[in-house]
C-alpha positions in Angstrom: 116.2 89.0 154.8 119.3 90.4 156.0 122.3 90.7 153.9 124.3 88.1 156.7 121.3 85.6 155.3 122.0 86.7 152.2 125.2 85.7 152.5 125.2 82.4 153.9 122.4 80.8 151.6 124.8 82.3 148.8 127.4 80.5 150.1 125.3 77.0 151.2 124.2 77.0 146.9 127.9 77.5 145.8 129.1 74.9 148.1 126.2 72.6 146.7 127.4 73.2 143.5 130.7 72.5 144.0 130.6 69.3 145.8 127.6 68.1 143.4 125.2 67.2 145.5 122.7 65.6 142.6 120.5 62.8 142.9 121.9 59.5 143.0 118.7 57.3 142.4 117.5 57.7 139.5 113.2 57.8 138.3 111.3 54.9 137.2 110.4 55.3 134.1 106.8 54.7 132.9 106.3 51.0 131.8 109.7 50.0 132.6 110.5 46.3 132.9 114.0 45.4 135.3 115.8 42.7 133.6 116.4 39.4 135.6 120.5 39.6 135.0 122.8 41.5 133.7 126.4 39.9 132.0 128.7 41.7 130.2 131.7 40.3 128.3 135.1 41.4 130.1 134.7 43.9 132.9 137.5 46.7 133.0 140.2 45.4 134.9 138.6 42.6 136.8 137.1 45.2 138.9 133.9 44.0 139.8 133.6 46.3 142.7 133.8 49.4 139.9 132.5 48.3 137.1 130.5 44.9 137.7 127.6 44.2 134.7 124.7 44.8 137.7 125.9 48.7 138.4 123.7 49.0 135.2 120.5 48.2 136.2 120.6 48.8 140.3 119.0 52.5 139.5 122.7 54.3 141.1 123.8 56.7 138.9 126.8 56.9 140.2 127.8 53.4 139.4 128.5 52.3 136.4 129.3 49.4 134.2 132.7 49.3 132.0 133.4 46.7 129.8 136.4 46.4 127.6 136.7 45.2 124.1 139.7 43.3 124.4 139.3 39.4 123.1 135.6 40.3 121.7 134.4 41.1 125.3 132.5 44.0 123.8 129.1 42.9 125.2 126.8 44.0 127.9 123.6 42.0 128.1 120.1 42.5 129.8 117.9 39.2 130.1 114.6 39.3 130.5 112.2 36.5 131.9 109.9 36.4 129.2 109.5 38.5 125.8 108.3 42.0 125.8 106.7 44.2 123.2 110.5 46.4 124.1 109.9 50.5 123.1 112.7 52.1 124.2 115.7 52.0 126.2 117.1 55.3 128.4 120.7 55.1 129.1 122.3 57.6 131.2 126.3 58.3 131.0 128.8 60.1 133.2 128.6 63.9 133.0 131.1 66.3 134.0 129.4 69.4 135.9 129.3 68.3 139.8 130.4 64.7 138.9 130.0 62.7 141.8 133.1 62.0 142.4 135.4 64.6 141.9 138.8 62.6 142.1 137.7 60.4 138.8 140.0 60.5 135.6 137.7 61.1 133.3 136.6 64.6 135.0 139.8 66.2 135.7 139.1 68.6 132.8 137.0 69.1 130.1 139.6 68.1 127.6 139.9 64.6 129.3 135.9 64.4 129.5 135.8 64.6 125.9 138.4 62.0 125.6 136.6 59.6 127.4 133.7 60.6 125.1 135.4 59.9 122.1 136.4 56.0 123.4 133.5 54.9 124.9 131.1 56.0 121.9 129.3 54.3 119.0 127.8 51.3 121.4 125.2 49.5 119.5 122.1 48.2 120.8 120.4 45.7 119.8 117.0 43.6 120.5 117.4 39.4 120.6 115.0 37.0 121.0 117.1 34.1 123.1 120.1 34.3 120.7 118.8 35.3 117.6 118.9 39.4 116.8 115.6 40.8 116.2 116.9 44.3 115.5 119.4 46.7 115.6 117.8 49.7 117.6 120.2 52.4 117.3 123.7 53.3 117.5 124.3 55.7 121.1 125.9 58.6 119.7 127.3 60.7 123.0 127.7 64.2 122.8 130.3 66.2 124.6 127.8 68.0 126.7 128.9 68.9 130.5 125.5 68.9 132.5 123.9 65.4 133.8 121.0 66.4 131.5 123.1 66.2 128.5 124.2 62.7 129.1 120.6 61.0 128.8 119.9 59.5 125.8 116.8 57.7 124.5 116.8 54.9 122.0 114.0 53.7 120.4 113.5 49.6 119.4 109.3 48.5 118.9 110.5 45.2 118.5 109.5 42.2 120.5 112.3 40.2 122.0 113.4 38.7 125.6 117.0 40.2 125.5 119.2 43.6 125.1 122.4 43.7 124.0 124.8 46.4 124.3 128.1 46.2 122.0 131.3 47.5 120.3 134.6 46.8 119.1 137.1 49.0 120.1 137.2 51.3 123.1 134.9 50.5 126.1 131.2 50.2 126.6 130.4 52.4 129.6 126.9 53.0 131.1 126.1 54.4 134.3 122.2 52.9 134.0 120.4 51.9 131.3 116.4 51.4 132.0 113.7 49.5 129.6 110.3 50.3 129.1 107.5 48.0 127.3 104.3 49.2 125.5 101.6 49.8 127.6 99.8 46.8 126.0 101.5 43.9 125.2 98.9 42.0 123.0 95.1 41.6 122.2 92.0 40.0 121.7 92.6 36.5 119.4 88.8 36.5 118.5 87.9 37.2 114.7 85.6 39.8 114.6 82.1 39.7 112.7 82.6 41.1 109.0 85.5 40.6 108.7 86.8 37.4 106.2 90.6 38.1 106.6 93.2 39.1 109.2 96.3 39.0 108.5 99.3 38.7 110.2 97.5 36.0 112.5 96.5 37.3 115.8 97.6 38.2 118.4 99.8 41.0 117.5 102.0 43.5 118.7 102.4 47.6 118.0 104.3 48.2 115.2 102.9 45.8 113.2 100.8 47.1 110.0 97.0 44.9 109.9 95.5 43.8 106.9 91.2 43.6 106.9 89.4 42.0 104.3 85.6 42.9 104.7 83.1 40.2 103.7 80.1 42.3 103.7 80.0 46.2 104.0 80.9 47.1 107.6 81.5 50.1 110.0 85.6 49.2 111.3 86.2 51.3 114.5 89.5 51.3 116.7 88.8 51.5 120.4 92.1 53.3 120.8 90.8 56.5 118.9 87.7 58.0 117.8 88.9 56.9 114.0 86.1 54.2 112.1 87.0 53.2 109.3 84.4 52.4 106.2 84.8 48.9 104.3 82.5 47.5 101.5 82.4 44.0 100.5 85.1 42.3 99.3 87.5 45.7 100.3 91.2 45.7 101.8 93.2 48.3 103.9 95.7 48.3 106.2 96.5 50.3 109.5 98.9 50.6 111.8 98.8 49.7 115.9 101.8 52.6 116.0 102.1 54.3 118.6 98.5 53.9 120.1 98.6 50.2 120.6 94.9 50.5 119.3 92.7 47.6 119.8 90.3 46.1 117.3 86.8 46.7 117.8 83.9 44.6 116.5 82.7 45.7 113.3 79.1 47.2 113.1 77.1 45.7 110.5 
């Protein structure tokens, strides 16, 4: 290669990196799960064109949704058509290196980027089931890193519910995407199986949930999800949890 090549491709990469030419869809993630609508409680400004509630879940991450607190409009929610076995939710915030648009406030310097930080931190997210909270997954803590890789964050629920809701109290709620991902497998087999007396909670159920087996005659226990069987005599209890496998109960051999 000559050094005129050299040259250009040298110059080509630094104008990349200075106009930030990133990726502006973002992945699917695995087992994801697109909400039917998205409302949120008081969108900055009125400015629907800016910050509208569906900039969250159209997969651009260069458009976001801002909502203010003012008047208890701290509130961005995702509906879902039916319940879900919810894992986790991936939200993904402005960053500052190669922004995609230059001109924005918030990335005139680094300073001001960690201003913006500062007000639009400490959302909570939440899991509801129609309007009644299931759980409060975690609290988004952002960091003041620069790079778009810095400013992905993974939350973690294992609850079941049909809704996610994103809020605060004072500053603004700002997310440039937020994607939802089930468990691979939702439920399973209702049918008792033979040797056993008991199961408890009733079936079906969910990951996350710890099972209870009562044995009425001695019995070989296996989990199709592993390799793991599990010994029970007569009249024996013991518990085990469907985390994170989502294990399925196989049929006792007698």
């Amino acid at each position: 290669m000559t050094l005129v090549r050299q040259l250009v491709l040298l110059l080509i990469m630094s104008t990349v990196g200075v106009l930030g030419v990133l990726p502006k869809v973002r992945q699917q993630e695995i087992a994801e799960i697109t909400p039917t609508i998205a409302t949120q409680g008081n969108t900055l400004n009125n400015n629907e064109e800016c910050c509208a509630a569906a900039h969250a879940i159209d997969k651009d991450l260069s458009t976001g949704a801002i909502t203010s607190t003012d008047d208890g409009g701290g509130w961005l929610k995702l509906e879902f058509h039916k319940t879900y076995f919810i894992h986790k939710v991936v939200i993904y915030f402005r960053f500052y290196t190669n922004w995609y648009f230059p001109s924005e406030g918030c990335v005139q310097s680094v300073a001001i980027f960690e201003a913006c930080v500062n007000n639009d931190n400490n959302v909570v997210v939440s899991v509801y089931q129609g309007e009644v909270k299931q759980k409060s997954c975690e609290t988004l803590q952002l960091t003041y890193g620069l790079e778009q890789s810095d400013q992905i964050y993974t939350l973690l629920c294992n609850i079941e519910g049909d809704t996610l809701i994103l809020s605060k109290n004072t500053g603004n709620i700002v997310v440039f995407e937020v994607a939802v991902t089930k468990t691979e497998c939702e439920s399973f087999d209702t049918t008792k199986f033979p040797g056993l007396e008991d199961l408890s909670p009733e079936l079906p159920v969910f990951p996350g949930t710890i099972l209870t087996v009562k044995c009425e005659k001695p019995a070989r226990f296996a989990i199709i999800s592993g390799d793991k069987t599990l010994t029970c005599v007569q009249g024996s209890t013991f518990n085990f949890s469907l985390i994170p496998t989502c294990a399925l109960v196989g049929k006792c051999t007698l």
